[in-house]
C-alpha positions in Angstrom: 133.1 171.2 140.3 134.8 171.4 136.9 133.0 170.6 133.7 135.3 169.2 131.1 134.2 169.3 127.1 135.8 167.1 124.9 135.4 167.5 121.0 135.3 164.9 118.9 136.4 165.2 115.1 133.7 165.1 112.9 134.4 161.9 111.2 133.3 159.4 114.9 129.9 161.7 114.9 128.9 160.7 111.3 127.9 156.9 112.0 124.2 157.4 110.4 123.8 153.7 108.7 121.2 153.6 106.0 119.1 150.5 105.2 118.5 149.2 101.7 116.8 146.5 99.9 117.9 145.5 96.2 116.5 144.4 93.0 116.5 140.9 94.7 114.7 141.3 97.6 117.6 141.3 100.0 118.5 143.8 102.7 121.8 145.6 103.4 123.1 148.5 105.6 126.2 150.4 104.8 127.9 153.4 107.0 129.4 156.3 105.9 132.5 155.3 107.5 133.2 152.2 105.5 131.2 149.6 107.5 128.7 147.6 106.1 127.0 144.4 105.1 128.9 142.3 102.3 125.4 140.0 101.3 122.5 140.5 101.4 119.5 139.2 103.9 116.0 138.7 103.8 115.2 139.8 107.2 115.1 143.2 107.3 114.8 143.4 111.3 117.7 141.8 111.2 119.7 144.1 108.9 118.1 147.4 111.3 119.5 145.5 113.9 122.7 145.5 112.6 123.0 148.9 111.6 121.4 150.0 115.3 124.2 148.1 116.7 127.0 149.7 114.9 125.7 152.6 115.3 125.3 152.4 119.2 128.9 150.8 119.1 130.5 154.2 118.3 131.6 155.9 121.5 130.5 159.7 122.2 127.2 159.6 119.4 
């Protein structure tokens, strides 16, 4: 049986989304690659969910 490694750049490892909340009261998320939410929301369990999402969409993490 063969074992096969592949290496991934670093660049799809680094999807770590952190969660905010602003002067406002509303909650956003925003990923190092670029991704992130445009408005704010008042839920944050919504907004971890998001992140959580995007960050479990990101194949080989």
């Amino acid at each position: 049986m063969r074992t096969t490694t592949v290496r991934r750049p670093a660049a799809r490892r680094s999807h770590h989304p952190a969660v905010t909340c602003d002067a406002h009261g509303r909650w956003h998320w925003s990923c190092g690659c670029g991704a992130g939410t445009r408005c704010g929301v008042s839920s944050w369990q919504g907004v971890v969910t998001a992140a959580l999402a995007h960050q479990a969409s990101v194949p080989g993490e």
